[in-house]
Gaussian input, Z-matrix of N, CA and C with variables (Angstrom, degrees):
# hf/3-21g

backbone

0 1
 N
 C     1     B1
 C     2     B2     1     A1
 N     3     B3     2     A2     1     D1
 C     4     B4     3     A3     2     D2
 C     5     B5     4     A4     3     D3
 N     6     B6     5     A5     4     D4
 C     7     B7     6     A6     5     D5
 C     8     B8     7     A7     6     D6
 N     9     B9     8     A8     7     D7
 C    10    B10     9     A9     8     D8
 C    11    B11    10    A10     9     D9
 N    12    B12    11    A11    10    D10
 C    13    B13    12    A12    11    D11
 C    14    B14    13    A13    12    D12
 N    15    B15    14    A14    13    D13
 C    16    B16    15    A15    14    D14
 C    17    B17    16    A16    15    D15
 N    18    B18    17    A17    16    D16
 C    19    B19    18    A18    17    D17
 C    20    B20    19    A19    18    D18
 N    21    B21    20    A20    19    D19
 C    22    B22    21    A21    20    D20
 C    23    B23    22    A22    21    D21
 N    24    B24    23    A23    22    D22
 C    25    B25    24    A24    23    D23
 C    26    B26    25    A25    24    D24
 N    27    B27    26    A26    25    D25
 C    28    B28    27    A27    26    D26
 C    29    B29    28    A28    27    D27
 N    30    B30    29    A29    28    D28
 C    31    B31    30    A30    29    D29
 C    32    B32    31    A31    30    D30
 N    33    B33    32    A32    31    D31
 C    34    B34    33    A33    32    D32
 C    35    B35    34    A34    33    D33
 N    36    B36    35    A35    34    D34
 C    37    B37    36    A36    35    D35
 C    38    B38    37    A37    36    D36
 N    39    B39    38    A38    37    D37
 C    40    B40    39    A39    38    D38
 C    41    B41    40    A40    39    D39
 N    42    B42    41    A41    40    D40
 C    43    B43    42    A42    41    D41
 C    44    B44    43    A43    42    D42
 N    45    B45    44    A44    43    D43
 C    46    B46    45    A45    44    D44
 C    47    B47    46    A46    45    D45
 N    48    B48    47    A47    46    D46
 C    49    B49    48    A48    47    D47
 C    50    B50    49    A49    48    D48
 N    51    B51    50    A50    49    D49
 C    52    B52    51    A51    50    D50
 C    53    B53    52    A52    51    D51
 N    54    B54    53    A53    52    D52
 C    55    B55    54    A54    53    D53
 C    56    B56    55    A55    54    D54
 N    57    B57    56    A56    55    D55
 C    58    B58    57    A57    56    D56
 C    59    B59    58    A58    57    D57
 N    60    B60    59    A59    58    D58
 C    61    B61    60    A60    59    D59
 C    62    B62    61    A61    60    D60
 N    63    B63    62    A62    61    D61
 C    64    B64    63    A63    62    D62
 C    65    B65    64    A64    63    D63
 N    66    B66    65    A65    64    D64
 C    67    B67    66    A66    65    D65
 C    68    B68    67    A67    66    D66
 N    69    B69    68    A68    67    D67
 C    70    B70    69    A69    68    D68
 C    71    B71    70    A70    69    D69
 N    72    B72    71    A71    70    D70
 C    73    B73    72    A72    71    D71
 C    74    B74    73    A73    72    D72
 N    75    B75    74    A74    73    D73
 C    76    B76    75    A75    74    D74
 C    77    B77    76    A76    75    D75
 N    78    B78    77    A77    76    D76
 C    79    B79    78    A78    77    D77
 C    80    B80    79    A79    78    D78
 N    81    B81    80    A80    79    D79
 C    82    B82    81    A81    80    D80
 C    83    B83    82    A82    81    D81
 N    84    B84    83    A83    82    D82
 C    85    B85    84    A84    83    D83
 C    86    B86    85    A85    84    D84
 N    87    B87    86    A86    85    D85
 C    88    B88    87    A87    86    D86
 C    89    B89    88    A88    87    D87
 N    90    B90    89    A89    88    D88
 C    91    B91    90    A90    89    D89
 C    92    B92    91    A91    90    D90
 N    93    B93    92    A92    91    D91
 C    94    B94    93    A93    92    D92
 C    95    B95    94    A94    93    D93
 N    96    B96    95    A95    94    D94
 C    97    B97    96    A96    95    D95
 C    98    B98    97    A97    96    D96
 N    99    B99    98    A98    97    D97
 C   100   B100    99    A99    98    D98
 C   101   B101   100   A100    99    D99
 N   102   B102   101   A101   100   D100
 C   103   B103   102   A102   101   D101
 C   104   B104   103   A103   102   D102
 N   105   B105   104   A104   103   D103
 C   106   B106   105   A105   104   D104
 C   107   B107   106   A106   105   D105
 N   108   B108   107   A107   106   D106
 C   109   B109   108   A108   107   D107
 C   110   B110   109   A109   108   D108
 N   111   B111   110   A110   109   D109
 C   112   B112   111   A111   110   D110
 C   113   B113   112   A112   111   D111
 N   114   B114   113   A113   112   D112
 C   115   B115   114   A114   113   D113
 C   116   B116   115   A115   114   D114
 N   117   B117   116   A116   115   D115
 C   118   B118   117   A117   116   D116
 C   119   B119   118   A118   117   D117
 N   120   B120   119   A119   118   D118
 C   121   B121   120   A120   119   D119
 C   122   B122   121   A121   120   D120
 N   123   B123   122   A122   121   D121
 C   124   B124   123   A123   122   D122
 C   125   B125   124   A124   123   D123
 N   126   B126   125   A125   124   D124
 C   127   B127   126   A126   125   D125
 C   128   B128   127   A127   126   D126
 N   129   B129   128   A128   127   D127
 C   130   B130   129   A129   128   D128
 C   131   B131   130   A130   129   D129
 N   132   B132   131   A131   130   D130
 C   133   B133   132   A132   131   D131
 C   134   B134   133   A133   132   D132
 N   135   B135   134   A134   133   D133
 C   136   B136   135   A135   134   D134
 C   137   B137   136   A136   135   D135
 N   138   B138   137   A137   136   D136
 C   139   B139   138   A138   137   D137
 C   140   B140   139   A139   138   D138
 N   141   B141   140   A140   139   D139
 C   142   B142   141   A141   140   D140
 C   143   B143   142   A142   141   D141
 N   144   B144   143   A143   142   D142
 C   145   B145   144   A144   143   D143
 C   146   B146   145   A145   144   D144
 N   147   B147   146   A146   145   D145
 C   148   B148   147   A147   146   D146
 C   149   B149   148   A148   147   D147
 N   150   B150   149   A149   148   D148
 C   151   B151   150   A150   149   D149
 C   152   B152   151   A151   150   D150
 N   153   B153   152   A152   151   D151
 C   154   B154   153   A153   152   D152
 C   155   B155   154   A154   153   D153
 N   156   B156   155   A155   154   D154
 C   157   B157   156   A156   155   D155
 C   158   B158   157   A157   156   D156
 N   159   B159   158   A158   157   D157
 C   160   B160   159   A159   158   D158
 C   161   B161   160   A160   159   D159
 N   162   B162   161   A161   160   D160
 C   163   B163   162   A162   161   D161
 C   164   B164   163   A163   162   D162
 N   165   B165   164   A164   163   D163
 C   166   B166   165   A165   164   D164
 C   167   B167   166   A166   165   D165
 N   168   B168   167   A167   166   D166
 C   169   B169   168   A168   167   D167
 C   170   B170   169   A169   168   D168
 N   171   B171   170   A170   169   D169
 C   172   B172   171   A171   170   D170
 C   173   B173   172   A172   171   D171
 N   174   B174   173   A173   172   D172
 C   175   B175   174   A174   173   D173
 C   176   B176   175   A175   174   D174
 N   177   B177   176   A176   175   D175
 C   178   B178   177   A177   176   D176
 C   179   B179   178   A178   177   D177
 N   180   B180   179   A179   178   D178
 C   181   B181   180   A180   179   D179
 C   182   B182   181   A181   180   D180
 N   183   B183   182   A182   181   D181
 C   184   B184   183   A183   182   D182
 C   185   B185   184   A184   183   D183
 N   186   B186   185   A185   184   D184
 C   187   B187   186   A186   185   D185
 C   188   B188   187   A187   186   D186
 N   189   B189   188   A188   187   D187
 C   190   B190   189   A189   188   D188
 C   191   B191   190   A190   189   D189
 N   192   B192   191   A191   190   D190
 C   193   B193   192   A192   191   D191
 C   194   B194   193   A193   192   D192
 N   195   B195   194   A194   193   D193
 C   196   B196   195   A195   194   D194
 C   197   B197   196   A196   195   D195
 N   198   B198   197   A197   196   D196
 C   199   B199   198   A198   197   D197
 C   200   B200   199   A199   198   D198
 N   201   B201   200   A200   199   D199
 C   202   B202   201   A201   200   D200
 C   203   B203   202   A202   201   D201
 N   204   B204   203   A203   202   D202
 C   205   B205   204   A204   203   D203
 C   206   B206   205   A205   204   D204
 N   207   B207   206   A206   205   D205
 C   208   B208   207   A207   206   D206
 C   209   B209   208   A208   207   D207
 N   210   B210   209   A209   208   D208
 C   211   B211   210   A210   209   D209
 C   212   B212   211   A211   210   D210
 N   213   B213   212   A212   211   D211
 C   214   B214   213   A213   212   D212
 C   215   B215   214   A214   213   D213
 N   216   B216   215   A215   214   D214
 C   217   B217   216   A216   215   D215
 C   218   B218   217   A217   216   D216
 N   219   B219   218   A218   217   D217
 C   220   B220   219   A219   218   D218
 C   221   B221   220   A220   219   D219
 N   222   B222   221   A221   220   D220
 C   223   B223   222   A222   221   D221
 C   224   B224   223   A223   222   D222
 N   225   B225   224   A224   223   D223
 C   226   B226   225   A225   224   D224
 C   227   B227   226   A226   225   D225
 N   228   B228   227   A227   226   D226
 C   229   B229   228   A228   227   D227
 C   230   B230   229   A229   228   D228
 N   231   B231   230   A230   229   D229
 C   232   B232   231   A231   230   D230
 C   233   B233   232   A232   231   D231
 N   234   B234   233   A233   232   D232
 C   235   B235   234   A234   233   D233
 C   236   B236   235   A235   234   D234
 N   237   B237   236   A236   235   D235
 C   238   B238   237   A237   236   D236
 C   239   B239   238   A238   237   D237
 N   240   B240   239   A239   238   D238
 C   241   B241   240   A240   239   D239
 C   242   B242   241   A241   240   D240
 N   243   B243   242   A242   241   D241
 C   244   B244   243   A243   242   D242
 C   245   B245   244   A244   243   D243
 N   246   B246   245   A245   244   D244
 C   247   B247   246   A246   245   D245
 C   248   B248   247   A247   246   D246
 N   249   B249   248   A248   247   D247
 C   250   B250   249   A249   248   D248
 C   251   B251   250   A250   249   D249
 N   252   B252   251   A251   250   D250
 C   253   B253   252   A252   251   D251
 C   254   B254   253   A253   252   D252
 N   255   B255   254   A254   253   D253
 C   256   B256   255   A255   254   D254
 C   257   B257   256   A256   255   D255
 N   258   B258   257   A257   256   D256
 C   259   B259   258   A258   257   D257
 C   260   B260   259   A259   258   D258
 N   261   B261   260   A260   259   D259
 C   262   B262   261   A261   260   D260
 C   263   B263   262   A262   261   D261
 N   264   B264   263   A263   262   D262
 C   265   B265   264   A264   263   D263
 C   266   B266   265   A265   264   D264
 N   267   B267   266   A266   265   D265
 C   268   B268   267   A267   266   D266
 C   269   B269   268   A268   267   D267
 N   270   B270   269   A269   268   D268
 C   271   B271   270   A270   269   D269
 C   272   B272   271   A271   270   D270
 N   273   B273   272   A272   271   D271
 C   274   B274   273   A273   272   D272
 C   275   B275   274   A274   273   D273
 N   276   B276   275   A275   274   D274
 C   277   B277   276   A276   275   D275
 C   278   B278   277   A277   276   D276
 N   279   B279   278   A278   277   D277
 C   280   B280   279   A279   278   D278
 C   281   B281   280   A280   279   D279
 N   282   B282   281   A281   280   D280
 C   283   B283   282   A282   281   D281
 C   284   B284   283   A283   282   D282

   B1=1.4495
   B2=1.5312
   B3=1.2914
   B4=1.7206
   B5=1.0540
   B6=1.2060
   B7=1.3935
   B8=1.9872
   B9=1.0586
   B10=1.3221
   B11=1.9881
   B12=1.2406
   B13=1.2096
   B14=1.1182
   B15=1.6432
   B16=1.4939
   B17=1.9244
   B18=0.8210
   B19=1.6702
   B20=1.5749
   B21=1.3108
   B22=1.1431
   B23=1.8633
   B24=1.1865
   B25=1.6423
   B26=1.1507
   B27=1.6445
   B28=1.8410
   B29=1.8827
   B30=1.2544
   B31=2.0171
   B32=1.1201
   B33=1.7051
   B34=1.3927
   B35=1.5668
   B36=1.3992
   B37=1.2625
   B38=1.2705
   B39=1.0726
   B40=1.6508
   B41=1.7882
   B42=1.3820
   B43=1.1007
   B44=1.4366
   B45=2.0321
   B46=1.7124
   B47=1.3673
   B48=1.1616
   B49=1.4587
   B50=1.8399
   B51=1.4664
   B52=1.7936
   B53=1.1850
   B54=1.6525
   B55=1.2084
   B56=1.8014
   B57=1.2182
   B58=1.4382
   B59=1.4489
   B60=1.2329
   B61=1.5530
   B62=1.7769
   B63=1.3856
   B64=1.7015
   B65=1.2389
   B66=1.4671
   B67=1.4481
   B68=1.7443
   B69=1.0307
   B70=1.6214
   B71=1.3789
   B72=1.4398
   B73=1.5761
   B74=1.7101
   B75=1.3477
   B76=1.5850
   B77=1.7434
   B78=1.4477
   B79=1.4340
   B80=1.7699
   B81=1.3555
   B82=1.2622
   B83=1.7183
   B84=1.4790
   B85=1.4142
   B86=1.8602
   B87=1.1862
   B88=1.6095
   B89=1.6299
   B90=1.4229
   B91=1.5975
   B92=1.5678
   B93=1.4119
   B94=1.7213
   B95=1.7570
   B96=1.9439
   B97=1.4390
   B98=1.4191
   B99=1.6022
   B100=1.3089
   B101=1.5305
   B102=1.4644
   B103=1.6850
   B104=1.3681
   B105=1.4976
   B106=1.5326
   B107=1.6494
   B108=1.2515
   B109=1.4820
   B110=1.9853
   B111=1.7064
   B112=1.9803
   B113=1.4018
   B114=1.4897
   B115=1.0314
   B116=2.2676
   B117=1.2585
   B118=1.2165
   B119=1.8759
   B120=1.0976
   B121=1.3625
   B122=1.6595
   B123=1.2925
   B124=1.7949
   B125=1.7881
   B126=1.0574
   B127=2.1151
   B128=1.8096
   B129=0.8223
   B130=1.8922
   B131=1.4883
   B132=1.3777
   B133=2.0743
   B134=1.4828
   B135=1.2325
   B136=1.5245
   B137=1.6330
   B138=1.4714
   B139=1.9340
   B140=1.2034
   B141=1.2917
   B142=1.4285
   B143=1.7687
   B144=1.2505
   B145=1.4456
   B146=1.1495
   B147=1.8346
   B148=1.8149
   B149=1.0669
   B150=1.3492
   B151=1.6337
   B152=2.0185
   B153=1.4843
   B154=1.6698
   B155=1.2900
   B156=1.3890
   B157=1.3123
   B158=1.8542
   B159=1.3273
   B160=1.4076
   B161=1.7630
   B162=1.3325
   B163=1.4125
   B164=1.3089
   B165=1.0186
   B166=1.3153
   B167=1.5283
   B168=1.6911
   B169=1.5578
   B170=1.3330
   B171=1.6568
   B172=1.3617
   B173=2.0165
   B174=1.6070
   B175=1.6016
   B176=1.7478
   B177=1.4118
   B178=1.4277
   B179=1.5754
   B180=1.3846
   B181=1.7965
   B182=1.4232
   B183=1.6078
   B184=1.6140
   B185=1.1908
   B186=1.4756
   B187=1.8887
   B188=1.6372
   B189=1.3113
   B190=1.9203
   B191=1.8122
   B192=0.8526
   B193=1.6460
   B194=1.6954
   B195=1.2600
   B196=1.8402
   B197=1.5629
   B198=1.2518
   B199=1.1499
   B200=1.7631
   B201=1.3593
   B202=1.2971
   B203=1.1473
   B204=1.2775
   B205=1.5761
   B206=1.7244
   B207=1.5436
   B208=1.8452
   B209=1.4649
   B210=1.1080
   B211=1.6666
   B212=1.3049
   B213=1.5301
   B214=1.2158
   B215=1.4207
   B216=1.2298
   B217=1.8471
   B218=1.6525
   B219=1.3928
   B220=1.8376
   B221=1.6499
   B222=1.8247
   B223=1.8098
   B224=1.7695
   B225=1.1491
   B226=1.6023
   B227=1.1349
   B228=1.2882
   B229=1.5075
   B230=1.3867
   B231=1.7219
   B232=1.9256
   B233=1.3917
   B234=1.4010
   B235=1.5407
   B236=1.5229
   B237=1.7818
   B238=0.9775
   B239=1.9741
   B240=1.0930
   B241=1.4153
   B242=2.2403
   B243=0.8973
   B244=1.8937
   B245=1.1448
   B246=1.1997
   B247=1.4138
   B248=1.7656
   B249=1.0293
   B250=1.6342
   B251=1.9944
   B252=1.6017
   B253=1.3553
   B254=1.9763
   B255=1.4976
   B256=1.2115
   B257=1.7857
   B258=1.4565
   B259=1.3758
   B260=1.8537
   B261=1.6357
   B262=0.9030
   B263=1.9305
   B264=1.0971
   B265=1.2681
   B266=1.3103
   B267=1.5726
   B268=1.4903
   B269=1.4171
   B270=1.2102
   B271=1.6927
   B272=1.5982
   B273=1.5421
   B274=1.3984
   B275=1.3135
   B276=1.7954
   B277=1.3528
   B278=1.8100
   B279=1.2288
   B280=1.7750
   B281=1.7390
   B282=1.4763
   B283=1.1626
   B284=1.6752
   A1=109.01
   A2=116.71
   A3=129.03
   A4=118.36
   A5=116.39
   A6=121.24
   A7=112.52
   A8=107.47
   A9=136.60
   A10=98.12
   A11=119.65
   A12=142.60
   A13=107.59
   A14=91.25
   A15=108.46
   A16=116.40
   A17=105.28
   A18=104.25
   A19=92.05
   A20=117.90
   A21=104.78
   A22=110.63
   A23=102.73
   A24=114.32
   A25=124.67
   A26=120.12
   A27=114.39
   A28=102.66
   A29=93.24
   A30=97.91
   A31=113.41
   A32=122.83
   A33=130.85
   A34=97.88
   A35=117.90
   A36=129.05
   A37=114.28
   A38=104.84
   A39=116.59
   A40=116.38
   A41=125.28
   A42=121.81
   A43=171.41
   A44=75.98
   A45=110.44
   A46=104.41
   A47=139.73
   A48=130.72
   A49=113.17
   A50=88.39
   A51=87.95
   A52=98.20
   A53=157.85
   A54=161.85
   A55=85.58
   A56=127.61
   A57=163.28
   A58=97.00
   A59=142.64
   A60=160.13
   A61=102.25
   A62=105.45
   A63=115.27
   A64=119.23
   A65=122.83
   A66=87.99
   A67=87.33
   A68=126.48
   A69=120.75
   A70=103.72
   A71=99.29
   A72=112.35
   A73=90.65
   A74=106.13
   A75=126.14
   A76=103.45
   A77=118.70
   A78=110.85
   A79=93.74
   A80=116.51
   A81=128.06
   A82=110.52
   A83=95.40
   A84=115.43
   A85=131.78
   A86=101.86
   A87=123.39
   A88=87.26
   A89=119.77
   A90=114.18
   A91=114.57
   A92=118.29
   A93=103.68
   A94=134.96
   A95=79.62
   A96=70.06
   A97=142.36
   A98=117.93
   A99=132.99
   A100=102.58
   A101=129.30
   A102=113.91
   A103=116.52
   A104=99.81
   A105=112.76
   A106=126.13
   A107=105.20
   A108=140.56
   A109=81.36
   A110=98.55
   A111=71.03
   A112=94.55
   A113=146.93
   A114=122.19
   A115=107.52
   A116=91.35
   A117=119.19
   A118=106.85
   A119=89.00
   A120=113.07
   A121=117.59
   A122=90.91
   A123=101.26
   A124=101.22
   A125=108.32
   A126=96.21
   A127=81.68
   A128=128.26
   A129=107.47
   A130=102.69
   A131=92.99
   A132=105.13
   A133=110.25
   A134=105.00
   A135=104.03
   A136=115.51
   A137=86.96
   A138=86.19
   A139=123.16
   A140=131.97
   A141=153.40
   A142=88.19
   A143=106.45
   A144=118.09
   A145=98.54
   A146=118.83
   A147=106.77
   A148=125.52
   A149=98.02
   A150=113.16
   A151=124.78
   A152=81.09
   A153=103.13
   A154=91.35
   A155=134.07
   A156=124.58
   A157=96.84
   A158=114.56
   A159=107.07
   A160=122.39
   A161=115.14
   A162=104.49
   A163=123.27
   A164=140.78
   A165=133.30
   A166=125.06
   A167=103.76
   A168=98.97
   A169=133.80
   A170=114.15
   A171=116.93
   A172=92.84
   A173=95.62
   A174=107.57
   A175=132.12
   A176=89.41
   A177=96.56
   A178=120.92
   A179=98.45
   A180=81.20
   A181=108.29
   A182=123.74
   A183=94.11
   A184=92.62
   A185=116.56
   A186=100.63
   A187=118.13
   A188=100.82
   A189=110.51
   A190=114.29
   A191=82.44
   A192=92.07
   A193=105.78
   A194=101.44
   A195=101.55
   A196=86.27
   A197=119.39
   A198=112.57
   A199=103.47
   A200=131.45
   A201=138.52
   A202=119.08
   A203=130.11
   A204=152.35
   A205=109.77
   A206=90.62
   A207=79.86
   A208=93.13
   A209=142.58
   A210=127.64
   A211=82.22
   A212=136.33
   A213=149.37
   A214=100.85
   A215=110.94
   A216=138.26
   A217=92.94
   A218=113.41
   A219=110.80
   A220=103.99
   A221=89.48
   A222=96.44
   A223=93.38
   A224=125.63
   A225=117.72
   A226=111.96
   A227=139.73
   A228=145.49
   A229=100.80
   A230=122.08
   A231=101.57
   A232=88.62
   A233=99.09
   A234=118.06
   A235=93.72
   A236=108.06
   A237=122.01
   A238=104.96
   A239=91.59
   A240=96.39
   A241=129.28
   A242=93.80
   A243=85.50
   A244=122.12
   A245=138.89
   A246=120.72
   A247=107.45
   A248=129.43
   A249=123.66
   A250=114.45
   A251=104.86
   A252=128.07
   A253=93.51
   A254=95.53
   A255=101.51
   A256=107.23
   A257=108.41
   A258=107.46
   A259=130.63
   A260=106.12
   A261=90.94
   A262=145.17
   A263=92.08
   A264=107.75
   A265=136.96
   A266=116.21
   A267=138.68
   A268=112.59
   A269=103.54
   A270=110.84
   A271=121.09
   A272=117.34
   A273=141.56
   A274=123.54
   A275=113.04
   A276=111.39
   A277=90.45
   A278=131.34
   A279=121.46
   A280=100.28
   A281=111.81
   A282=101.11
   A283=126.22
   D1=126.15
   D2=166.58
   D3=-62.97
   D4=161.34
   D5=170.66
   D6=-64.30
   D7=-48.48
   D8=174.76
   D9=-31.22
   D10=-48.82
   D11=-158.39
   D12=-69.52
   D13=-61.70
   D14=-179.78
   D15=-69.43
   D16=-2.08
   D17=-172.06
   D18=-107.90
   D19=-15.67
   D20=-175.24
   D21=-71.50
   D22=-25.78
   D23=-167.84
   D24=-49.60
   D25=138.60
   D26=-161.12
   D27=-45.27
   D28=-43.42
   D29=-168.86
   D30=-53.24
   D31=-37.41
   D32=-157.03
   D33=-85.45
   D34=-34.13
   D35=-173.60
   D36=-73.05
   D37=-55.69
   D38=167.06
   D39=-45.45
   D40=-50.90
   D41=137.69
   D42=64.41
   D43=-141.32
   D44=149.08
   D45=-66.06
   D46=-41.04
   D47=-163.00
   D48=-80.90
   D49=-29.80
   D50=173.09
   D51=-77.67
   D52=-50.57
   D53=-146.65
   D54=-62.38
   D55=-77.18
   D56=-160.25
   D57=-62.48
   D58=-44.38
   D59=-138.05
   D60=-73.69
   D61=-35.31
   D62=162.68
   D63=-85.92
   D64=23.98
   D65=167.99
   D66=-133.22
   D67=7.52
   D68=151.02
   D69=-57.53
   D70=131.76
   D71=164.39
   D72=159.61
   D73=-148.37
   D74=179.61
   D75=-71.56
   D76=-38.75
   D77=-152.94
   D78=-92.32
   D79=-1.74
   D80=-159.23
   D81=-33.91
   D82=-95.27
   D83=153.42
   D84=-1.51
   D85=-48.06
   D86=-169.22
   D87=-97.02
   D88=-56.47
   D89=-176.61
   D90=-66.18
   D91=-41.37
   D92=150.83
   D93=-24.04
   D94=-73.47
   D95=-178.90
   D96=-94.26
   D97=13.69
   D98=145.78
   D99=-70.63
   D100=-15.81
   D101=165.95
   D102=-62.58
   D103=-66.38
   D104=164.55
   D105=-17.62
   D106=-67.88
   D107=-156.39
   D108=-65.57
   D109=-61.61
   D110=-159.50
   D111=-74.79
   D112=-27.86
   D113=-144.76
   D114=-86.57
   D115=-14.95
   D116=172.75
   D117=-51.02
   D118=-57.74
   D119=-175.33
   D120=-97.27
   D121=31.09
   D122=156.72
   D123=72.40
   D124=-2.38
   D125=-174.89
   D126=93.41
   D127=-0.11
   D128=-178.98
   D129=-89.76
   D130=141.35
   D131=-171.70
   D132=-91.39
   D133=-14.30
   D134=-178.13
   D135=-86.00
   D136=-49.48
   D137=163.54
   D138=-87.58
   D139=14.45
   D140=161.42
   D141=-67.04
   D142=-99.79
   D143=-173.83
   D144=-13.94
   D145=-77.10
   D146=-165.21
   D147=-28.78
   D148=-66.00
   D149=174.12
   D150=-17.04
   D151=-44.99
   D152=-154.62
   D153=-93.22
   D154=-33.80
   D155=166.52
   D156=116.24
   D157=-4.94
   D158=-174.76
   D159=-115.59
   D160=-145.54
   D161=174.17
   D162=-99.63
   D163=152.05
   D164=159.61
   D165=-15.50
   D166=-75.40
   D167=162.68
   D168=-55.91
   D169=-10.06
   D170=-164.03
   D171=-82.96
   D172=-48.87
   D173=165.39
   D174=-31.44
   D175=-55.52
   D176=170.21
   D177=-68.35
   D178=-34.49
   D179=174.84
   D180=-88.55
   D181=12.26
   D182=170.99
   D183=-93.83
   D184=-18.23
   D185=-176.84
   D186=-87.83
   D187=3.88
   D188=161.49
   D189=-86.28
   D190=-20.34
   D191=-174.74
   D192=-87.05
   D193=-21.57
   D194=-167.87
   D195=-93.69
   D196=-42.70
   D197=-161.22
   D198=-62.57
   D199=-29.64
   D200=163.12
   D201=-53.78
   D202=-37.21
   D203=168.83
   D204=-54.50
   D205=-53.83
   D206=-173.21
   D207=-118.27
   D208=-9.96
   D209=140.32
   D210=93.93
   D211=48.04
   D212=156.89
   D213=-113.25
   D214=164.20
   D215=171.70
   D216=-84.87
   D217=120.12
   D218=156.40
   D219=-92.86
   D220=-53.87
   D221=-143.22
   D222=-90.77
   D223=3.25
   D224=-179.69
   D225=-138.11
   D226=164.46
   D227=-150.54
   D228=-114.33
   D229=114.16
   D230=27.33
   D231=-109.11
   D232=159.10
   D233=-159.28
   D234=-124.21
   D235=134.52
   D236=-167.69
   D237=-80.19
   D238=-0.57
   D239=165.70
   D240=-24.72
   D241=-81.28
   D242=161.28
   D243=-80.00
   D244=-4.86
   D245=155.28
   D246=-82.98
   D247=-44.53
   D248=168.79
   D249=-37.27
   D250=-53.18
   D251=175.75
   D252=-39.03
   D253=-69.67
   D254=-150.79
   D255=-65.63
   D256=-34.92
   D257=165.48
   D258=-50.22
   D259=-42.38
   D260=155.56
   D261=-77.03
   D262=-30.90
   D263=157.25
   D264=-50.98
   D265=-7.16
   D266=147.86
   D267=-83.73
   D268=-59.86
   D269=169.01
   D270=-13.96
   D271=-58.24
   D272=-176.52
   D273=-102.28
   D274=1.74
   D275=175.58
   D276=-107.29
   D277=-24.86
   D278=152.97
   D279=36.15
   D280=100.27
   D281=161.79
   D282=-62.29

């Protein structure tokens, strides 16, 4: 059994969608893809920023602000970092 399989499952799905369930709204969109962007980029803030097109500090406060949003740890340990990964990663495997 894949990973793929397993994310597909009503429980896992069910979930991913509560993990994810705060950042629908207005800031949605923008809080995605600063999700994307750091988790893409390993949890690192410096290649976070590139990515995103901004500064470092500008980086950190969108990832202080998300972290208020879903009331998870990004930038300090333990960091909701692989469980976010893995939520989305159910998100897009959608049976």
């Amino acid at each position: 059994q894949d990973l793929d399989e397993v994310l597909r499952r009503p429980a896992v799905q069910e979930w991913a969608s509560r993990q994810l369930a705060p950042m629908t709204g207005p800031a949605g969109p923008a809080a995605e893809e600063t999700l994307r962007a750091w988790l893409g980029c390993e949890g690192r803030l410096g290649p976070t920023a590139a990515e995103l097109g901004i500064s470092v500090p500008g980086a950190r406060k969108r990832l202080t602000r998300l972290e208020t949003v879903l009331q998870r740890s990004l930038l300090r340990p333990p960091s909701a970092r692989y469980d976010l990964w893995l939520a989305l990663r159910a998100q897009e495997v959608k049976p």
